[in-house]
N, C-alpha and C positions, 0 to 999 in steps of 0.2 A: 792611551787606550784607543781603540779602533774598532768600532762597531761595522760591517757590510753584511749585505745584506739585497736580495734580488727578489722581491716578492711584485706585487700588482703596480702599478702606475698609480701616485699620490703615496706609496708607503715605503718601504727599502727597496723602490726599484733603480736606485743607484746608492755604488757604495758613499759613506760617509764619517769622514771622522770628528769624533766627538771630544774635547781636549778641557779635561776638567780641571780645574785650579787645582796646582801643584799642594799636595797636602789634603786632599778633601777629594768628596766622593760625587763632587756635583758636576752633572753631566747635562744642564739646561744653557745653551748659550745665551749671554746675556739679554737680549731681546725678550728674552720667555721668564726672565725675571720679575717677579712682579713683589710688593712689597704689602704692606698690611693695609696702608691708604688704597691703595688699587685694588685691593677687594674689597675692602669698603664702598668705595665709589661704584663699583658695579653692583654690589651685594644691594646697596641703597637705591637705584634706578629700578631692581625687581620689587622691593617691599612698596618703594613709591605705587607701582602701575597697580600693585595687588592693595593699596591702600591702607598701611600698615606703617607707611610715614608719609607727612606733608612733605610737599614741596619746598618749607621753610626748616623744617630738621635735618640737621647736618649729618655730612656722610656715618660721620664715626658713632651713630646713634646705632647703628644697627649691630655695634655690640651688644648693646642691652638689651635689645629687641629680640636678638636671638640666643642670650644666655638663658638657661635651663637651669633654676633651680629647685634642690632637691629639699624630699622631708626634712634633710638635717641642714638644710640652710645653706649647702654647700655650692656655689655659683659651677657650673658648666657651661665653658665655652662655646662657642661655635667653629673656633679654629682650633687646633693643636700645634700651638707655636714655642720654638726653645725658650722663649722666656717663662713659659710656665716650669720651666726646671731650676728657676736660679735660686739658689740656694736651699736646694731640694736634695734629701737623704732617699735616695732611691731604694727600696728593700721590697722586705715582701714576694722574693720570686720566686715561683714553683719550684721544688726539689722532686716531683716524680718525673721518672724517665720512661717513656713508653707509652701505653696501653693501661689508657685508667679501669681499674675492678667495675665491671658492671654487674650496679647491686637489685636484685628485685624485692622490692616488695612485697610481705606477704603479711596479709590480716589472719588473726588467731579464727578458727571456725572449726565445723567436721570436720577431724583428721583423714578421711579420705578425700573430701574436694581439698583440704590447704596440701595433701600430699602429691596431687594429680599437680594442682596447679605449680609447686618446686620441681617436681621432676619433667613438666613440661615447659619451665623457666630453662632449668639447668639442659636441658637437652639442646634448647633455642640459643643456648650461649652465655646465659648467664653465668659469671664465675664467683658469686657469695648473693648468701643471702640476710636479709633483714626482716625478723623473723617476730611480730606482734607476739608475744606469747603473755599466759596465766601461770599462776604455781598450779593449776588444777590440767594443763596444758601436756596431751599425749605426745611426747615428744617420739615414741617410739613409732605410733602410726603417722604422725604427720610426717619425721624424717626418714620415715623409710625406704629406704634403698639411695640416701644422701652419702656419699662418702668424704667423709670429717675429715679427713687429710687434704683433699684437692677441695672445698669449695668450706669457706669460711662462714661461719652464723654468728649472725650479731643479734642477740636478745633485745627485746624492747619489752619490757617488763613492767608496767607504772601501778599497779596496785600493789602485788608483791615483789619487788627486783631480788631479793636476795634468796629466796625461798625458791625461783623462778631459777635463778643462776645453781643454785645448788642441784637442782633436780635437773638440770641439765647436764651439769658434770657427772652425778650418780648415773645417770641413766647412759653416759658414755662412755664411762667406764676406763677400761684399760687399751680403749682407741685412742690411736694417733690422733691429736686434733690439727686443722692449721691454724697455726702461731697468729693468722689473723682473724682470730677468730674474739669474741668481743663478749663478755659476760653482759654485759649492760648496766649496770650499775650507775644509776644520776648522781650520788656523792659517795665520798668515799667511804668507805668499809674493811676492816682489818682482816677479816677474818676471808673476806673473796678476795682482800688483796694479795693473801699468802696463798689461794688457792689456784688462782691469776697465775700467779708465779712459777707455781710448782708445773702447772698444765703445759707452761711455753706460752700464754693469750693474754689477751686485754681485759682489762675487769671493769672499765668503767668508760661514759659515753657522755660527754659535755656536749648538751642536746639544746640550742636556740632555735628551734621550731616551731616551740609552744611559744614564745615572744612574739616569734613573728606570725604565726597564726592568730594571735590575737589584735592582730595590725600592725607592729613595733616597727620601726623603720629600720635600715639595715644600721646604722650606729647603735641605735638602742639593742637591736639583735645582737653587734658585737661586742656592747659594750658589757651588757645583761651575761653573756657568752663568760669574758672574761672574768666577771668579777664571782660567775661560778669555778670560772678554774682557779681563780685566787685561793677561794673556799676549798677547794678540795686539797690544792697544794699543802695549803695550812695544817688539815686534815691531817690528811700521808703523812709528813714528815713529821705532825707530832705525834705520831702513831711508830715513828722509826726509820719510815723511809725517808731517804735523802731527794730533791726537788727530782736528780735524773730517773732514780728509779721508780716515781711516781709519774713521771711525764711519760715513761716508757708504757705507761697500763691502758695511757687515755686518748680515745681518740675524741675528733669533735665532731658535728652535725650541724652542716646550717643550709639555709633556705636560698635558692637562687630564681629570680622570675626572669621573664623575659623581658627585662631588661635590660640589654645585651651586658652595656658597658659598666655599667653600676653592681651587676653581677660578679664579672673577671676582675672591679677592684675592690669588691669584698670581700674575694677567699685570697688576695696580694696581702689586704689589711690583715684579716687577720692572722696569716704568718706572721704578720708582724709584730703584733700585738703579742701574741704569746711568745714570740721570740723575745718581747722587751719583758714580759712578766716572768719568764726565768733567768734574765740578766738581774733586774730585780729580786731574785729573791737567792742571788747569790751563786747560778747554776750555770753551765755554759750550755746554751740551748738545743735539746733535742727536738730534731724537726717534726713538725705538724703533722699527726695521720687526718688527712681531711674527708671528712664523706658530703657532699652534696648533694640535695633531693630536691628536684623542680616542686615550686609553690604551689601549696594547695589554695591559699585565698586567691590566687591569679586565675585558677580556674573557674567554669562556666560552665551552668548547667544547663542554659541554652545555647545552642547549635555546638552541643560537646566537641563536635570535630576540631574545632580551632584550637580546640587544645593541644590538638597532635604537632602544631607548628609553636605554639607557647613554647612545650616542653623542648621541642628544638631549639630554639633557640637558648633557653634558659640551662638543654645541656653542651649546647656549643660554650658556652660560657663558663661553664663548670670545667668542663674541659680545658677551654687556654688558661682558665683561673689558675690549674693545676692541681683541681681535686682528682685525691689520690682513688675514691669510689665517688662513682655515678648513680644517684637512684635518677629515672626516669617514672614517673607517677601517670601510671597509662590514664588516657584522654577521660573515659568515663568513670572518673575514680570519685568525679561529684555527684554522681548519680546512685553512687549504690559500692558494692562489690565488683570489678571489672571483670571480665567473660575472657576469654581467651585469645579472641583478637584484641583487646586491648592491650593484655598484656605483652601481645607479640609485638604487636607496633609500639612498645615502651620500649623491650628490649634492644630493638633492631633498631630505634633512633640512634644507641649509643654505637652498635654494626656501623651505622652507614657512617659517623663521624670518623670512628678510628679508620677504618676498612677503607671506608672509599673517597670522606671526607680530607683526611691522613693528619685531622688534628692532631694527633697524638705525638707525631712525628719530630715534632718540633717540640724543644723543653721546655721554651718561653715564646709562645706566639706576639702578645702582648708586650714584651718587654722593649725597652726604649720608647714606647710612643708616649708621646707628650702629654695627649689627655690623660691616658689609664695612669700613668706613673704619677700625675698631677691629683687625679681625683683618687687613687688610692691614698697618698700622702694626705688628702682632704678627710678621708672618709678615716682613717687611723686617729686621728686627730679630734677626731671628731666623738668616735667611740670611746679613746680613752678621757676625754670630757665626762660622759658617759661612765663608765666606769667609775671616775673619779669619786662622783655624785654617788652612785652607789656605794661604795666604799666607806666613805660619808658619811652613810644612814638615808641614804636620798631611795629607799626602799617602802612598801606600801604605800600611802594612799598618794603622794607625792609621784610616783614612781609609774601609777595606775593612772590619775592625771596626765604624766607626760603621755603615756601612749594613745589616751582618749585624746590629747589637741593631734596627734599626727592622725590618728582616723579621721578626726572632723576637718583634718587638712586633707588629706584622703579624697574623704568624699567630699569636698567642696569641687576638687579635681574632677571625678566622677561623675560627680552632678552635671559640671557646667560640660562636659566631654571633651575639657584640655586632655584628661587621662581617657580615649576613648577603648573602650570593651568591644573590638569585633564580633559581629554577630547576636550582641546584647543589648548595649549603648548606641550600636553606629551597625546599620545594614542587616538589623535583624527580619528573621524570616518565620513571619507568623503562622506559615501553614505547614510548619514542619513535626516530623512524626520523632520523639525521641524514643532511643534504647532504652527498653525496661530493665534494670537492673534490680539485683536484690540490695534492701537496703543495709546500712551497715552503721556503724557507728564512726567511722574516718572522718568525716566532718564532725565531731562536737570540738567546740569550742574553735574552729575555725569562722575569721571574721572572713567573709568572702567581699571578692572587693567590689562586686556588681550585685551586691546583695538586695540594695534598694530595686534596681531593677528586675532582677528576678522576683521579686514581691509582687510588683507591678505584673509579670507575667504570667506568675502564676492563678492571676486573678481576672483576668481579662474582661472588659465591660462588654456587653452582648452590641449594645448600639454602636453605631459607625458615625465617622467624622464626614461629611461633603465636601470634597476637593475642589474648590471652586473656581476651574482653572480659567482664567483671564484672556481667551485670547488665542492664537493657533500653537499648538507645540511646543516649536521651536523659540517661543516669547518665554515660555513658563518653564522649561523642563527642570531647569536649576532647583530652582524655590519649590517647585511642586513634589522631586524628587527627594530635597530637602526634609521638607514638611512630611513628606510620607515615612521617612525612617524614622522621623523623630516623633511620632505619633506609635509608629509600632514598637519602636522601644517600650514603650509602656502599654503593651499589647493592645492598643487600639489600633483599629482597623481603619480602611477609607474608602471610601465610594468617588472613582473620577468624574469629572462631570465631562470630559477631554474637551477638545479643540472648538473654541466657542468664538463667536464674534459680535456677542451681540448678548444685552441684559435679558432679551427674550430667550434665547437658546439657552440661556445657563437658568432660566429658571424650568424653564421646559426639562430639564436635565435632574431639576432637584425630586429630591424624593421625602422632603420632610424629617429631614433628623437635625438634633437639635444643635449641635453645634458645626457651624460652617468655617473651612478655611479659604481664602479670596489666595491665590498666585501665580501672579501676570507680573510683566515688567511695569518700571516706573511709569512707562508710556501709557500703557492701558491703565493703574492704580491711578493716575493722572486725570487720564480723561471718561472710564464709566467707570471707576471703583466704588466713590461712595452711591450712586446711583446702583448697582451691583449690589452693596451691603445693604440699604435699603429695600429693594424688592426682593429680598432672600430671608428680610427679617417679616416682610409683610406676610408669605408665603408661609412661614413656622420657626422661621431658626430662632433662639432666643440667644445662643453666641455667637458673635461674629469674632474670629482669628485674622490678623493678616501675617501671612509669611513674608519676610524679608526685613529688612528696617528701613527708618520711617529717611523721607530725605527732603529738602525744600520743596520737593515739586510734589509730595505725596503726605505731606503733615495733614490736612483735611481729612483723607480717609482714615490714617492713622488714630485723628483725634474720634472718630466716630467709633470706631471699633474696639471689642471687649477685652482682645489680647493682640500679642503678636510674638510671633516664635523670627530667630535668627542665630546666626551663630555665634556664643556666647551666651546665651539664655541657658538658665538655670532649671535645665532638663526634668528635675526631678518635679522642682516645683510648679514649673508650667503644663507638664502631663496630670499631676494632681488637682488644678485646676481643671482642667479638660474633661476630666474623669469623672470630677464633680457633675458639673457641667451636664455628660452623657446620663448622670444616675438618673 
């Protein structure tokens, strides 16, 4: 093989041939080889300088240091190396080909705003919709001027499904529907199973949503998942229908957040899963109709924007997962009802991936890499655990328990801001004006995962923190910058006291509120901190903070003072402190 090539000086500006071992696709000459100890050993020199190992912890430490594990226990590498495939059943691969259905959202309301808002979905690009309905639900005014042949309704029906699905079919009568089109139906039902049938549609909707809205981890979501499609399978076929022609009614629903990779091997898993639940039950397996809808507990109801890049990513990920439909859950959907730029910027994230992105392009984006195929096989394994338990009888209060220790694994994540919340948790911005929306009912029973902080915000204390900066600028900017997001997280404010040199200027500076935070370098905590804490207590403060943590040369001040914030501090519980504190 012969690479040439004439570009800039330093890059193909001579040609060069490239002569890869006979049999294999490897085109690095062997000097540029490098093996797992050799990024160890570099990988270890970074964590050293940043403080995250000793000088006496050996290189190979810094696997542990950087594996990532999950709610299900599941270890994440830091490399993606072939040995994570040995003796690995690879599956799980996407079967759609193309341009996944982009599905909008639509909450049940006035049938002239839910109708404005579908025919300005469907105009915008939208090709199917998902359609919140009632049995009391004017399907004639809301779907008006929808045509049922070219754009697919999926009911979502949870008070009445069956009464809901029927009045949908009476009301459309002797129109063409399209075949993907979805009664909704959460278990099975005979009588919409024959009507299902007769239409050419799908009559029923194996919906983990509500799992994972309640916090469930993505095992528990697929395991929860499957052991309702077991249920329903059981259903069907003692009802008459055989396992195919009851797989052919149903499609699924599950939840993808933005994260990234844990995303693409949840909807691998579960192909796979229901592909081994109709081997199991005796059937040769028809493929997955998959729907995926970016997470509502991911979402933020301060500085909503960030959602609009959430949702991107979590539907880049539905996409190479191979979800056959895409909801996108436009940005201010935790605030209320979303207005019509929200919706437009939902729709047109899934635009910009197929269109200009050209995810779609590709059948299997994800496929062969060593992690996703690794952690898919983990994550399969894991639900059908899962599953199993359920199966079991491992149902109510046993069942309820497990997803209460993943919340409170959750939010311990949350708290300390290992899982940090952009613009909630980490960089939020106290003087922002948010979009008023109308409110709705889409959040109940959704556990949002920045809930604690939003509590915090929604409450904000009037009094203000003194920043008690130590020193010129450029000593303190770290700590001080530190200390101030982690103070607004929990809508407290700060008053700087900036560039000081001296325990006279920083008191000159103060203004009498009751709790102070001291951040300077070690040098200055060193030489006038506890002098500093002391005349700031004499002057009114009644708490002293120090920002950063404590170290040989600065234990005196530390031991003086009433807290101190750094990173790994338990966010929640140090801002309620504080809070006290200000009351």
């Amino acid at each position: 093989m012969t690479t040439e090539g004439t570009a800039v000086e330093g890059g193909l500006d001579e040609p060069r041939e490239l002569e890869p071992e006979q049999g294999t696709l490897r085109l690095a000459q062997p000097e540029d080889r490098h093996s797992r100890e050799d990024w160890e050993r570099e990988t270890a020199q970074v964590l050293r300088k940043a403080r995250r190992m000793t000088d006496d912890d050996p290189d190979r430490l810094v696997w542990d240091k950087l594996t990532r594990t999950t709610l299900d226990a599941i270890a994440v590498p830091p490399l993606g190396t072939p040995e994570l495939l040995d003796g690995l059943q690879t599956s799980g691969r996407p079967a759609r080909a193309g341009d996944w259905d982009i599905r909008a959202h639509v909450s049940d309301g006035d049938p002239k705003v839910v109708n404005e808002e579908v025919l300005g979905d469907l105009e915008g690009g939208v090709t199917s919709l998902w359609l919140h309905a009632a049995s009391g639900t004017d399907f004639a005014g809301t779907l008006d001027g929808v045509l049922l042949d070219l754009a697919p309704v999926v009911l979502d029906a949870r008070d009445d499904p069956t009464t809901t699905a029927t009045a949908f079919l009476d009301w459309a009568g002797d129109r063409e529907i399209h075949p993907g089109t979805n009664l909704g139906l959460p278990t099975f039902d005979a009588a919409v199973a024959a009507r299902a049938s007769a239409a050419g549609v799908l009559g029923f909707v194996i919906d983990g949503l509500g799992t994972h809205d309640a916090g469930a981890s993505d095992g528990q979501e697929l395991g929860w998942t499957m052991a309702a499609a077991a249920t329903y399978l059981r259903d069907a076929t003692a009802a008459g229908l055989s396992v195919g022609e009851a797989a052919g009614l149903v499609e699924f629903r599950l939840a993808v957040t933005d994260d990234q990779f844990a995303g693409i091997a949840k909807l691998r898993a579960a192909r796979r899963l229901w592909a081994r639940v109709q081997e199991l039950s005796g059937s040769d397996p028809v493929p997955m109709r998959l729907h995926a809808v970016t997470s509502r507990p991911m979402m933020t109801r301060y500085d909503p924007w960030v959602n609009m890049l959430r949702t991107t990513v979590a539907a880049f990920a539905a996409g190479v997962g191979g979800a056959d439909a895409v909801t996108v859950l436009p940005f201010d959907s935790a605030l209320g009802r979303p207005d019509a730029f929200g919706r437009r910027i939902a729709r047109n994230t899934s635009h910009l991936l197929i269109s200009e992105s050209h995810v779609a392009r590709v059948a299997d984006p994800a496929g062969g890499s060593y992690a996703v195929e690794r952690f898919t096989d983990d994550l399969a394994v894991a639900a059908w655990a899962v599953l199993g338990e359920l199966e079991d009888g491992g149902a109510g209060d046993a069942w309820d328990a497990a997803i209460a220790d993943v919340v409170a694994a959750r939010e311990r994540l949350v708290a300390t801001r290992k899982r940090p919340l952009t613009g909630l948790s980490e960089f939020p911005h106290l003087d922002e004006t948010l979009p008023e929306r109308v409110p709705t009912g889409s959040t109940t029973g959704v556990r949002a995962y920045g809930a604690s902080f939003e509590a915090l915000r929604d409450d904000p204390p009037a009094a203000h923190v003194f920043l008690a900066t130590l020193g010129p600028v450029a000593a303190h900017t770290a700590r001080a910058t530190f200390a101030t997001n982690l103070f607004a997280a929990g809508g407290v404010a700060v008053d700087v006291a900036g560039p000081t040199d001296s325990v006279a200027a920083l008191v000159a500076a103060y203004d009498g509120q009751a709790v102070v935070c001291l951040a300077g370098a070690d040098a200055a905590y060193a030489e006038w901190g506890e002098v500093a804490a002391s005349a700031l207590r004499e002057a009114g403060a009644t708490r002293v903070v120090v920002a950063g943590a404590s170290t040989s040369s600065t234990t005196d001040l530390f031991d003086v003072a009433d807290d101190s914030c750094a990173m790994g501090v338990d966010a929640l519980a140090f801002l309620a402190r504080t809070r006290e504190a200000l009351s």
